[in-house]
C-alpha atoms as a printed R data frame, in Angstrom:
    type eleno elety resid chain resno       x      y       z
1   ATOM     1    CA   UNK     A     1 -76.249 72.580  18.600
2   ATOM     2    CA   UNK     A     2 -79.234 75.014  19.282
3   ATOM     3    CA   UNK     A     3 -78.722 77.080  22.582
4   ATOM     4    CA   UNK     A     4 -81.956 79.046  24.087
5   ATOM     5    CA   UNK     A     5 -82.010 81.771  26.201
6   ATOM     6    CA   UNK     A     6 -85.222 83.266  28.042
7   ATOM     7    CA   UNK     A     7 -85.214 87.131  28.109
8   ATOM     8    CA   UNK     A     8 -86.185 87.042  31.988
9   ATOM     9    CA   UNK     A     9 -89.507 86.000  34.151
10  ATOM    10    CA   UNK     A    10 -91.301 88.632  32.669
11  ATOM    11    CA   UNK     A    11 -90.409 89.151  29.022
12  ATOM    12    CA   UNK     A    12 -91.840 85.822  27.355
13  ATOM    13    CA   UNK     A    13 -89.226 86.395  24.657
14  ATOM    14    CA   UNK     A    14 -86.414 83.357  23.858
15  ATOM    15    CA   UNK     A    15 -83.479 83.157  21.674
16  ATOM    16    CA   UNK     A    16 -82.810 80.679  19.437
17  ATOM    17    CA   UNK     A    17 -78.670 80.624  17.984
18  ATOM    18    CA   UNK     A    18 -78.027 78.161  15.171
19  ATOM    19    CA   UNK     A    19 -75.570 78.621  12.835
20  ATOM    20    CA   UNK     A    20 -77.612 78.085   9.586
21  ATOM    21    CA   UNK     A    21 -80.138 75.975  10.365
22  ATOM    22    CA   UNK     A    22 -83.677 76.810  12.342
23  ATOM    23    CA   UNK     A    23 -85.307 74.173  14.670
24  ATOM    24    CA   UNK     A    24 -88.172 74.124  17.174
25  ATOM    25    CA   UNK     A    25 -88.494 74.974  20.352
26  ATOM    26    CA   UNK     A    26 -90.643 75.510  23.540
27  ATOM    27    CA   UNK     A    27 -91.271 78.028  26.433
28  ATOM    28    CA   UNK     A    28 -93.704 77.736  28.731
29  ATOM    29    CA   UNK     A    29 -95.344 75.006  27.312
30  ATOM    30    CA   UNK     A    30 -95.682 77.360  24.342
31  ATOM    31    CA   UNK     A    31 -94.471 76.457  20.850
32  ATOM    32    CA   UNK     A    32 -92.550 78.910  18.887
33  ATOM    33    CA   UNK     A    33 -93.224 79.244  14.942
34  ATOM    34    CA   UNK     A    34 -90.412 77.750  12.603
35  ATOM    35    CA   UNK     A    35 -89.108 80.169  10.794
36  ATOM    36    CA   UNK     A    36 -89.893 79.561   6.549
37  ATOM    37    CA   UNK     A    37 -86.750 80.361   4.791
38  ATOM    38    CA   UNK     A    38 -82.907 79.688   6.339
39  ATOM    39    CA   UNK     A    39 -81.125 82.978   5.195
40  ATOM    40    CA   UNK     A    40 -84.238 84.406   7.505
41  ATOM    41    CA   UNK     A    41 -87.763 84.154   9.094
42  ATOM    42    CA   UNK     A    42 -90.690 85.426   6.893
43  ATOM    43    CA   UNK     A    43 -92.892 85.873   9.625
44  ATOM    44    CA   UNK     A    44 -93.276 89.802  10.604
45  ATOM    45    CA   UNK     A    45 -95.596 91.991  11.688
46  ATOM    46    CA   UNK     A    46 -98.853 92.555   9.390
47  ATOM    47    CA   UNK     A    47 -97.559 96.358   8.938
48  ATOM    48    CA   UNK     A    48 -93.512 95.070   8.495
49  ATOM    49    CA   UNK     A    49 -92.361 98.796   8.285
50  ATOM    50    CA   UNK     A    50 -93.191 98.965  11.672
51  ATOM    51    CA   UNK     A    51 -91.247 97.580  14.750
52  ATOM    52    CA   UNK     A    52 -92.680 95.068  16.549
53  ATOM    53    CA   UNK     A    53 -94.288 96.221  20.247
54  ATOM    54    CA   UNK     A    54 -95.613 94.374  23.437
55  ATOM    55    CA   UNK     A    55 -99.067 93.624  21.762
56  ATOM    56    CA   UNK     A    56 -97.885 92.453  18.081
57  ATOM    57    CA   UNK     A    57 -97.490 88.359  17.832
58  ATOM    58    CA   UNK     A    58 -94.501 89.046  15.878
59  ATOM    59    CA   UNK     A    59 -91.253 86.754  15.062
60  ATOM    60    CA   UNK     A    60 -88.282 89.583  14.999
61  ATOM    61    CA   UNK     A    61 -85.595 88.360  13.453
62  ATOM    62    CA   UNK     A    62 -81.880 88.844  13.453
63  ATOM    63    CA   UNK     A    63 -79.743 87.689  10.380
64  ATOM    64    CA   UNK     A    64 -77.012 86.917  12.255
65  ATOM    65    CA   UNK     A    65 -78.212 83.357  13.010
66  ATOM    66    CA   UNK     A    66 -79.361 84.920  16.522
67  ATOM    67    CA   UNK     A    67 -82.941 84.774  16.441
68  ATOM    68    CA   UNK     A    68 -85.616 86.295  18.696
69  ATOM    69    CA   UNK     A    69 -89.450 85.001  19.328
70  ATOM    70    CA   UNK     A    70 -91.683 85.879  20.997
71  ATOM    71    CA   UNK     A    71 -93.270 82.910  22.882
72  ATOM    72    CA   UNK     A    72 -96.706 83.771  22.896
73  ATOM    73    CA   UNK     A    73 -96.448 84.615  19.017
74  ATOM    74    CA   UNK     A    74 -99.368 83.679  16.588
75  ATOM    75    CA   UNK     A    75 -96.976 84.981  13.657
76  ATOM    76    CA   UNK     A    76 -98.691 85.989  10.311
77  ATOM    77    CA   UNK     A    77 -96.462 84.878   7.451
78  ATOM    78    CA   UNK     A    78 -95.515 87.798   5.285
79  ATOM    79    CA   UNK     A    79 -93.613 86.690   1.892
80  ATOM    80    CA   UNK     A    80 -91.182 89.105   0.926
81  ATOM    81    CA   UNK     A    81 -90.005 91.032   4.378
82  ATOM    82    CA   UNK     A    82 -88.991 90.345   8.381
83  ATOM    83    CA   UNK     A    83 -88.853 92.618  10.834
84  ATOM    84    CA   UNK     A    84 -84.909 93.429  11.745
85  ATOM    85    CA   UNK     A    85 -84.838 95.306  15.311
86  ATOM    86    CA   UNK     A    86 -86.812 98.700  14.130
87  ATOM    87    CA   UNK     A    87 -86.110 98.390  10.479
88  ATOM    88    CA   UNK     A    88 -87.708 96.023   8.025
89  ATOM    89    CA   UNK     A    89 -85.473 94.728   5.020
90  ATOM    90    CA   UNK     A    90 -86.684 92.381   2.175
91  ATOM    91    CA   UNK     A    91 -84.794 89.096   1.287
92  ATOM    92    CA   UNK     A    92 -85.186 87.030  -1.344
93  ATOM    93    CA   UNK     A    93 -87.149 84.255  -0.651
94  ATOM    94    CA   UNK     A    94 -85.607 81.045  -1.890
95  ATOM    95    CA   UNK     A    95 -87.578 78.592  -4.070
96  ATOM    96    CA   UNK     A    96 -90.570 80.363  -3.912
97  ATOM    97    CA   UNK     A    97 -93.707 79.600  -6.193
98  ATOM    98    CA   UNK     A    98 -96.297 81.171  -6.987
99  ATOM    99    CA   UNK     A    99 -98.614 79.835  -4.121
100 ATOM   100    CA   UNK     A   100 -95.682 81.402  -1.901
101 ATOM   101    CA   UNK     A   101 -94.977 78.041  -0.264
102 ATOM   102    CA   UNK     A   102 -91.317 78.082  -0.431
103 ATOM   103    CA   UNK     A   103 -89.584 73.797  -1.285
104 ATOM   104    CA   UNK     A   104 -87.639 73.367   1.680
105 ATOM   105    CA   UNK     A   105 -85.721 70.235   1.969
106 ATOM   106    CA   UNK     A   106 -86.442 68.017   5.183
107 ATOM   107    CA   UNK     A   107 -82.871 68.011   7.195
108 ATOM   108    CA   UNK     A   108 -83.785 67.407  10.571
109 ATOM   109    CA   UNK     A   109 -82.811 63.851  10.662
110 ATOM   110    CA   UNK     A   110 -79.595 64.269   8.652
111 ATOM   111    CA   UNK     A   111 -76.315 63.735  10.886
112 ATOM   112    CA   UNK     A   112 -73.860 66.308  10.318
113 ATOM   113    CA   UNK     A   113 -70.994 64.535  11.197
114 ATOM   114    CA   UNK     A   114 -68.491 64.729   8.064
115 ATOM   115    CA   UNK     A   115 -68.267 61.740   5.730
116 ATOM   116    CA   UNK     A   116 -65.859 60.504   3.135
117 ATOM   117    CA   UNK     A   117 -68.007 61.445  -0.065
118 ATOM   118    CA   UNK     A   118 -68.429 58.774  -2.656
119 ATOM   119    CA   UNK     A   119 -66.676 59.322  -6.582
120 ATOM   120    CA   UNK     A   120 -70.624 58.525  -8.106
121 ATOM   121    CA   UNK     A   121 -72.055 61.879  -5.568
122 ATOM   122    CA   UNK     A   122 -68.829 64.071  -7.523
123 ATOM   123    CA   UNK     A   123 -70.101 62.317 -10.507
124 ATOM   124    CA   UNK     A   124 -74.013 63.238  -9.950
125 ATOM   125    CA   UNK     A   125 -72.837 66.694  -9.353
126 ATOM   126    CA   UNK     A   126 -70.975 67.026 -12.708
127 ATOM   127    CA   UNK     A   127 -74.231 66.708 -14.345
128 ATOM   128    CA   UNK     A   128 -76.068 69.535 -12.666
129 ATOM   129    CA   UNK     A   129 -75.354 73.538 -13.047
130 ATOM   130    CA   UNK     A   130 -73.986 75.208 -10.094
131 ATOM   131    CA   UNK     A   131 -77.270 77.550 -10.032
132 ATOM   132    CA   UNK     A   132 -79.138 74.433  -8.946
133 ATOM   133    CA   UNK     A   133 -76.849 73.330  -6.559
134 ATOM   134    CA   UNK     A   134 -76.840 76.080  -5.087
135 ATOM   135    CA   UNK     A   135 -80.554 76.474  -4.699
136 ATOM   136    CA   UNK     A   136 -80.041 73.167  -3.157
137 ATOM   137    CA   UNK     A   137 -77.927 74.168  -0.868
138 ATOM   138    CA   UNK     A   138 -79.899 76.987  -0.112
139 ATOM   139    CA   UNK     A   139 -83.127 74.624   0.541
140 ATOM   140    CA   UNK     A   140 -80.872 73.035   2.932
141 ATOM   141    CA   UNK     A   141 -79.821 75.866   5.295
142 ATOM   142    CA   UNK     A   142 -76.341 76.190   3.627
143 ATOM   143    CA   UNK     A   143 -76.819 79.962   2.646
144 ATOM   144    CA   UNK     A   144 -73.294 81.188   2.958
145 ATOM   145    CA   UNK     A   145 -71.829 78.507   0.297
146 ATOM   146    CA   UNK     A   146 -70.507 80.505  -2.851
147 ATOM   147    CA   UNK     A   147 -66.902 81.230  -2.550
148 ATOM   148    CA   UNK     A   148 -67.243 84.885  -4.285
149 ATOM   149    CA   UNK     A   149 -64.393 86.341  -6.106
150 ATOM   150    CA   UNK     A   150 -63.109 83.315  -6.975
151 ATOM   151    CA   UNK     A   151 -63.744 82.144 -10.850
152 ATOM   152    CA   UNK     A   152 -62.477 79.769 -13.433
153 ATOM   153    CA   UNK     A   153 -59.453 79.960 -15.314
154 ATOM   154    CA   UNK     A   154 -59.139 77.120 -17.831
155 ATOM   155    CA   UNK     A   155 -62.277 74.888 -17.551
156 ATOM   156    CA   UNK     A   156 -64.319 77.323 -19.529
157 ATOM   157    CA   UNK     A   157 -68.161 76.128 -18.892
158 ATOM   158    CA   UNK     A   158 -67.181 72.462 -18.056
159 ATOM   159    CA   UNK     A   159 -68.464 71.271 -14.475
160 ATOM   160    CA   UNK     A   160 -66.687 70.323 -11.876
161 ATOM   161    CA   UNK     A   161 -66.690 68.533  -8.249
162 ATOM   162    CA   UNK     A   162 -63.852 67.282  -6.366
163 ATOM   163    CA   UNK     A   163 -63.994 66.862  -2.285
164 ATOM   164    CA   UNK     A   164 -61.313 69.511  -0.438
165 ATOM   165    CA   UNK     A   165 -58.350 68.813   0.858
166 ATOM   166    CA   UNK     A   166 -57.338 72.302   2.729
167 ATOM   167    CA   UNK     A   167 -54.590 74.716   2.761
168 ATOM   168    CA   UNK     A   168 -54.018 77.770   4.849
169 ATOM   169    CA   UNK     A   169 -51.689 80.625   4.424
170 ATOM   170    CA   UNK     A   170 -50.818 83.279   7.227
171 ATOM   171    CA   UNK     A   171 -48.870 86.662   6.878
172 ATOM   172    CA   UNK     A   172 -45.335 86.028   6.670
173 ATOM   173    CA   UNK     A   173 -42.862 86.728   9.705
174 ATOM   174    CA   UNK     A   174 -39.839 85.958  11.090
175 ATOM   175    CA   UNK     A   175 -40.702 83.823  13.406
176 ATOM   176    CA   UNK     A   176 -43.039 81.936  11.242
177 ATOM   177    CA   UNK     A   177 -41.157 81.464   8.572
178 ATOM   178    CA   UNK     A   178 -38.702 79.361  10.578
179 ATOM   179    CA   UNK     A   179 -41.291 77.254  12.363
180 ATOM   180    CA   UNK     A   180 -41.808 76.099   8.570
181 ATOM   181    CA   UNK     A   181 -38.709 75.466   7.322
182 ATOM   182    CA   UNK     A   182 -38.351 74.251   3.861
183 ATOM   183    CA   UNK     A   183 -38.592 70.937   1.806
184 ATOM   184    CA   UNK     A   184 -41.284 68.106   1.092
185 ATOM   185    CA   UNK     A   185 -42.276 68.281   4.563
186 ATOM   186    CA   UNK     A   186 -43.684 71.668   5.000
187 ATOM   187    CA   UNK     A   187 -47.476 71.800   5.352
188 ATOM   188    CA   UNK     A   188 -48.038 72.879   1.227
189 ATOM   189    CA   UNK     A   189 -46.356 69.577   0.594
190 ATOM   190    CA   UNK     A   190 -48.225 67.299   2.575
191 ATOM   191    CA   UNK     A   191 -51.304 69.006   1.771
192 ATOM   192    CA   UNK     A   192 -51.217 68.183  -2.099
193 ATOM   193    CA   UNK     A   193 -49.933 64.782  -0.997
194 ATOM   194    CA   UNK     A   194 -53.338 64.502   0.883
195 ATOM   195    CA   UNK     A   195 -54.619 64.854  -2.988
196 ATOM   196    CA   UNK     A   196 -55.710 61.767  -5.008
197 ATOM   197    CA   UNK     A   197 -58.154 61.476  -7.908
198 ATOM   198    CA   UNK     A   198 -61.512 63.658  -6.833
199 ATOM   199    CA   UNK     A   199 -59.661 65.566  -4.906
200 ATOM   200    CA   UNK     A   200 -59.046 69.517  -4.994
201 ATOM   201    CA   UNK     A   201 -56.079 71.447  -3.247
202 ATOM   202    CA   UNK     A   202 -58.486 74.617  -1.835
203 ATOM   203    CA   UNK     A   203 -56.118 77.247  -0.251
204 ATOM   204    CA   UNK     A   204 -57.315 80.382   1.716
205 ATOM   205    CA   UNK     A   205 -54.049 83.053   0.918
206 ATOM   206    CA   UNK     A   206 -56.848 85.798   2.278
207 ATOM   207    CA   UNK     A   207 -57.767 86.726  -1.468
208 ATOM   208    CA   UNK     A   208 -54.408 88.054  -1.808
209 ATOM   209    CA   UNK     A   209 -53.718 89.003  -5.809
210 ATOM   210    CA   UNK     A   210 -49.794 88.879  -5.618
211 ATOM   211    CA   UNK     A   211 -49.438 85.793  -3.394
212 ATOM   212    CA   UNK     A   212 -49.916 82.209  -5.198
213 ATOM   213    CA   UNK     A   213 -50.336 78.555  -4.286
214 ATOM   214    CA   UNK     A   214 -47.832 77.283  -6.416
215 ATOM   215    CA   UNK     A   215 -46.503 77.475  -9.695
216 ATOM   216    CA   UNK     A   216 -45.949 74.556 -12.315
217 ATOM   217    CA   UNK     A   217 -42.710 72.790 -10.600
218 ATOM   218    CA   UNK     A   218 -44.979 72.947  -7.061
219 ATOM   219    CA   UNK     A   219 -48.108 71.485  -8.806
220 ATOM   220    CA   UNK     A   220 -46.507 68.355 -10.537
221 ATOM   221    CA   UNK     A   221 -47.272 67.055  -7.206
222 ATOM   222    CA   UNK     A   222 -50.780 67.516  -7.912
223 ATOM   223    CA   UNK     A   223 -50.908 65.915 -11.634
224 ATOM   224    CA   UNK     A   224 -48.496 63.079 -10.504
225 ATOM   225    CA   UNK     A   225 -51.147 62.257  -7.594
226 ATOM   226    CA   UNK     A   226 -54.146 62.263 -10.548
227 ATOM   227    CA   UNK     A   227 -55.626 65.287  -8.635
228 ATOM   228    CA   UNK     A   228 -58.731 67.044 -10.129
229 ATOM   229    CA   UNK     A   229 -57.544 70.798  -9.504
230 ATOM   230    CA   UNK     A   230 -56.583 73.774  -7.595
231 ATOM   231    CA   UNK     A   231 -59.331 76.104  -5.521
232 ATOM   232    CA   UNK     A   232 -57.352 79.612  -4.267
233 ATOM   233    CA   UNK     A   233 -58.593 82.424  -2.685
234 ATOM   234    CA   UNK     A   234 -55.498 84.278  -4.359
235 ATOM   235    CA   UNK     A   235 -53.604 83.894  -7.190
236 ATOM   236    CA   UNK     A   236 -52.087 81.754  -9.433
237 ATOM   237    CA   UNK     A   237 -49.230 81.391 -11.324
238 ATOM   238    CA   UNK     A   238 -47.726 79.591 -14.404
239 ATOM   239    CA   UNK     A   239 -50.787 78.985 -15.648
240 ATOM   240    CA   UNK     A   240 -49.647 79.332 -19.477
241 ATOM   241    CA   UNK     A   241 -47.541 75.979 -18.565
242 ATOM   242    CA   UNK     A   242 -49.750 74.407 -16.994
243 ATOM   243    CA   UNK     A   243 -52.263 74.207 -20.148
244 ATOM   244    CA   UNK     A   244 -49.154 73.967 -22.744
245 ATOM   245    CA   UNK     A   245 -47.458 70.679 -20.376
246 ATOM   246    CA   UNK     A   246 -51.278 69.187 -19.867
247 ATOM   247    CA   UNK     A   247 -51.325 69.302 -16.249
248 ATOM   248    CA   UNK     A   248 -55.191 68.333 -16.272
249 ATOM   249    CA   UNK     A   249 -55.899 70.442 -13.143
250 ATOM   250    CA   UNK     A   250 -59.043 72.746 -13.205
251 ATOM   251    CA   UNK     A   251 -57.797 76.013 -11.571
252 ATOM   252    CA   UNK     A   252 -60.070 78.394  -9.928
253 ATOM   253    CA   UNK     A   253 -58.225 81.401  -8.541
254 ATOM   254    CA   UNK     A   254 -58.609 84.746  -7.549
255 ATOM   255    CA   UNK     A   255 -55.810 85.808 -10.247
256 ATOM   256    CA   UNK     A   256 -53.009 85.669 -11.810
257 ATOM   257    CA   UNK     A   257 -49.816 86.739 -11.039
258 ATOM   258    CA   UNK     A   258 -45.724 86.288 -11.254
259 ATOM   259    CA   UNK     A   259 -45.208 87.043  -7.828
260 ATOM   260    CA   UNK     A   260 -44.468 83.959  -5.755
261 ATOM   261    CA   UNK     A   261 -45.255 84.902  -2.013
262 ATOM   262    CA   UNK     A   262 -44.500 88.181  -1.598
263 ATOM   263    CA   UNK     A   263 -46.859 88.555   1.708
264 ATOM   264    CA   UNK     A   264 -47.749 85.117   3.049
265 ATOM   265    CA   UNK     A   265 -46.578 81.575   3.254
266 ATOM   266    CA   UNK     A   266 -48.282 77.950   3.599
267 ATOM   267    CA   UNK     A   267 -48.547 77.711   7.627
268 ATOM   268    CA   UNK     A   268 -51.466 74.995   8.041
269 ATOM   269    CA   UNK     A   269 -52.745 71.970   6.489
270 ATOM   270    CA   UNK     A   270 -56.256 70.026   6.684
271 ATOM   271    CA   UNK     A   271 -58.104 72.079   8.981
272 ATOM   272    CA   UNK     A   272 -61.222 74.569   8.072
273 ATOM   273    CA   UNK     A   273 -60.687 77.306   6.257
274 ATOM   274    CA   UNK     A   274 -62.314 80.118   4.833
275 ATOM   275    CA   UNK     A   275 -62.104 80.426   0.856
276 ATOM   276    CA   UNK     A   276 -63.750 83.201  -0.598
277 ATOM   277    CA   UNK     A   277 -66.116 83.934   2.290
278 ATOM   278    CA   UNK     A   278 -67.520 80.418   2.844
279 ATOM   279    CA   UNK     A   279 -66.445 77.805   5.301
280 ATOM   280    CA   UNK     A   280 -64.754 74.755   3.783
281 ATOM   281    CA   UNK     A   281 -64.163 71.986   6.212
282 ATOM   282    CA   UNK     A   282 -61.772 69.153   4.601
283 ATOM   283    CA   UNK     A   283 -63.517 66.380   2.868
284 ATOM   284    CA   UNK     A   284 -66.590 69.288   2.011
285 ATOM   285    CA   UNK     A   285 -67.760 68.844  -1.516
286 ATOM   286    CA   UNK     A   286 -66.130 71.798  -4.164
287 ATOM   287    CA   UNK     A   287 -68.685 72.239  -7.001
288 ATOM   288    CA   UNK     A   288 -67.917 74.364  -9.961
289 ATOM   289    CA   UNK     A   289 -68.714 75.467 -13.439
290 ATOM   290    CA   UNK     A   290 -68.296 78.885 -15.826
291 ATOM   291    CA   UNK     A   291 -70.416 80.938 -13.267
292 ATOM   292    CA   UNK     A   292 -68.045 79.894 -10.808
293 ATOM   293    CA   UNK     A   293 -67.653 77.482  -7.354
294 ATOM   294    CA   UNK     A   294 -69.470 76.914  -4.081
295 ATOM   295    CA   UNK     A   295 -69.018 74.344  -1.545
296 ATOM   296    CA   UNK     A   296 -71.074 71.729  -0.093
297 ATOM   297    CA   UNK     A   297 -71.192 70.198   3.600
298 ATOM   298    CA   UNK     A   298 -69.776 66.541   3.248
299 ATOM   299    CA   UNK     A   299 -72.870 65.595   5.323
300 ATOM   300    CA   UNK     A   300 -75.492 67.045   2.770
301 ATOM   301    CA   UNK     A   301 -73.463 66.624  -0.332
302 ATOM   302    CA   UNK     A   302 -75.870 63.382  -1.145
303 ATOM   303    CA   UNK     A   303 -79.136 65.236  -0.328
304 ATOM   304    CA   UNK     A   304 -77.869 68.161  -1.734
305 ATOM   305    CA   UNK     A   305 -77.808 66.063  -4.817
306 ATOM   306    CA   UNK     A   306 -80.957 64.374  -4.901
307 ATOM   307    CA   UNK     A   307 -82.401 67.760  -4.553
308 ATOM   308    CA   UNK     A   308 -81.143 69.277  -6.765
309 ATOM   309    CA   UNK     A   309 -81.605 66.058  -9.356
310 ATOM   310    CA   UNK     A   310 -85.229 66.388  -9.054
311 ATOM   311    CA   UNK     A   311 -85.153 70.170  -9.444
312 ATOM   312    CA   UNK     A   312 -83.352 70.233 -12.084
313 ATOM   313    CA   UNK     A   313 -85.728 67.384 -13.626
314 ATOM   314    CA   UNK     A   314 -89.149 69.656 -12.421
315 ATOM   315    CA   UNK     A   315 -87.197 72.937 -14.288
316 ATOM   316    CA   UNK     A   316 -86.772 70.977 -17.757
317 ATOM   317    CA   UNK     A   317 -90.527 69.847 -17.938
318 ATOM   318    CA   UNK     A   318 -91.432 73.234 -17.120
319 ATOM   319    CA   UNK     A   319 -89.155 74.097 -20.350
320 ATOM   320    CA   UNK     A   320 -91.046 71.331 -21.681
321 ATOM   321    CA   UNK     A   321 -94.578 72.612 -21.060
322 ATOM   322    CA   UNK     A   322 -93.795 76.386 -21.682
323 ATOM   323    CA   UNK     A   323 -93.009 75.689 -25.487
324 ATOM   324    CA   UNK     A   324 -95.324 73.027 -26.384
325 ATOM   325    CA   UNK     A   325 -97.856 75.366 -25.239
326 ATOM   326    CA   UNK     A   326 -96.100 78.411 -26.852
327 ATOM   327    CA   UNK     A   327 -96.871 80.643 -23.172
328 ATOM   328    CA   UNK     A   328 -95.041 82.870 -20.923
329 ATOM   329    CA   UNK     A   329 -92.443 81.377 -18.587
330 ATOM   330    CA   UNK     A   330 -94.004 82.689 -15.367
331 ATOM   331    CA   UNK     A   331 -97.010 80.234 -16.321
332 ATOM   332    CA   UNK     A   332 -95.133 77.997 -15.040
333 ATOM   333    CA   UNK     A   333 -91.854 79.070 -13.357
334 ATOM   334    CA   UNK     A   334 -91.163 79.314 -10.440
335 ATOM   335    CA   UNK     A   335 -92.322 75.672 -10.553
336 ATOM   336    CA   UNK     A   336 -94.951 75.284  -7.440
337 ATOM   337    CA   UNK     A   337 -95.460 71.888  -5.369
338 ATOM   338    CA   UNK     A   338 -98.368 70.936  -7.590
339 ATOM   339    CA   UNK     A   339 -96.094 70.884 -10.633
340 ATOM   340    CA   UNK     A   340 -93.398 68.628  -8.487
341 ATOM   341    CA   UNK     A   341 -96.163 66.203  -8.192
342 ATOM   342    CA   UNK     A   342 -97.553 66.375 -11.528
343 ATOM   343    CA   UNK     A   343 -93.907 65.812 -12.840
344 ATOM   344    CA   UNK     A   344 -93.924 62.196 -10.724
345 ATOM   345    CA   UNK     A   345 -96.891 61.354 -11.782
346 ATOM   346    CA   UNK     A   346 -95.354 62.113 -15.742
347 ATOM   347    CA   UNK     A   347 -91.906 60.643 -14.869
348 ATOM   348    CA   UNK     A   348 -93.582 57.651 -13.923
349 ATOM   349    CA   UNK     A   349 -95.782 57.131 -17.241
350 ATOM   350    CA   UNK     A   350 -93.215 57.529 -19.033
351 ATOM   351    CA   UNK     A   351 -90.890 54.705 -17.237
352 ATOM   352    CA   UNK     A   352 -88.115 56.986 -16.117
């Protein structure tokens, strides 16, 4: 939802809040710039070390998905740098070639309501490097999508995408502890019974190092439903028999540890969670490799994908061109729009 706020009769300034993703919008009868690049705007001042004031067309921008612009602003694009209150701080700016027309994919029309994702999207995925994804995801608003800290533990460089069935842990108490209870009913139960082939068990336990998900007794619920793995922002255990009794679960974890849950316990089950920093709403796409995991949106997983298909497609023709012709990489790389076309034009000839 996009909520705009005027700044009063006589300050032409609006807000814009979004989480993530930038729109349009009017005041006045006035159209406001969209911004170039979702982590922020690149539009600032022509002198960007200096604040913006009553007379500079400026777009100031606030990272913090609150946005502020100026209504009468006639913005002038700078490429590496916004304007943050009355300090300026650079960003990376995502897919950017050399032209310094950043590849942003077209999500306007996409509904973000979740869907069930398909097995042949979790297939599509295993075929692409998380890097790419994640540029993907990054091309699609989705900037806060890598679940850091968290890294693989047995699937070496393989690649891996499962959707999420969610887990949360909360501090233990008293008072909590006997609202769970114990046996197969408790919410860590019926959360890996939620798991079925392309599924993943993704449990927030608040990057704790001593508390795990499970061990190997717990997680023969997991390999008896055919599930694909285990996601934890903490720790986990038993790992050793997991490989030597073939569990077949990819396990991305925090750590490792003996302890068993020395500081929190299983309290909820398939609601949103945070895992390593990122939002993972159940049914969200888990993608993963040796570099580590990230999540995507159910509702963009398939654009997500054809995105980063194609980019992944431009990337190796650039590979392609930069040996035949024995050159530096930055010849060609970043790869601009013009090579994007020229590679449809190729893929095309050659019947692919």
């Amino acid at each position: 939802m996009l909520h705009i706020r005027s700044h009063g009769a006589t300050d032409r300034r609006f807000s814009i809040r979004h989480p993530g993703i930038f729109g349009l919008a009017k005041m006045s009868g006035t159209q406001a710039p969209t911004p170039r690049n979702p982590v922020c705007s690149t539009y600032a001042s022509a002198n960007a070390a200096s604040p913006p004031n009553d007379d500079d067309p400026v777009a100031s921008i606030f990272c913090d998905n609150m946005i502020y612009l100026r209504a009468d602003a006639s913005p002038r694009p700078t490429p590496h740098s916004c304007t943050v209150g009355a300090r300026t701080r650079r960003h990376p700016i995502i897919n950017r070639p050399p032209n310094g027309k950043p590849i942003m994919a077209d999500i306007q029309n996409l509904d973000m309501a979740p869907v069930d994702v398909p097995q042949s999207v979790l297939d599509g995925f295993k075929t692409i490097p998380t890097a790419t994804v994640y540029g993907g995801c990054r091309a699609h608003g989705h900037v806060n999508c890598v679940l850091e800290g968290i890294r693989p533990f047995n699937t070496g460089e393989a690649r891996f995408a499962a959707r999420a069935r969610t887990l949360r842990f909360l501090p233990i108490r008293p008072d909590l502890t006997a609202e769970m209870g114990r046996g197969e009913h408790t919410p860590e139960y019926v959360a890996m019974g939620r798991c079925g082939p392309g599924d993943v068990l993704v449990a927030d336990i608040m990057s704790h190092e001593k508390d795990v998900v499970a061990g190997d007794v717990k997680l023969l619920q997991l390999q008896m439903n055919n599930a694909d793995g285990v996601i934890i922002d903490g720790a986990i255990r038993d790992l050793g028999v997991l490989e030597d009794e073939d569990y077949g679960l990819a396990v991305y974890a925090v750590a490792r540890s003996f302890h068993g849950g020395p500081t929190a316990i299983p309290a909820e089950e398939n609601i949103q969670i945070q895992c390593g920093g990122a939002l993972v709403r159940p049914g969200d796409v888990m993608v993963g490799d040796g570099d580590g995991v990230l999540v995507v949106p159910s509702w963009m997983a398939e654009s997500v994908l054809k995105w980063a298909i194609e980019h992944e497609e431009v990337e190796n023709y650039v590979k392609e061109k930069i040996r035949a012709e024995g050159v530096a990489p930055g010849k060609y790389y970043p790869p601009s729009p013009e090579t994007h076309e020229e590679w449809a034009r190729v893929k095309k000839e050659r019947g692919l």
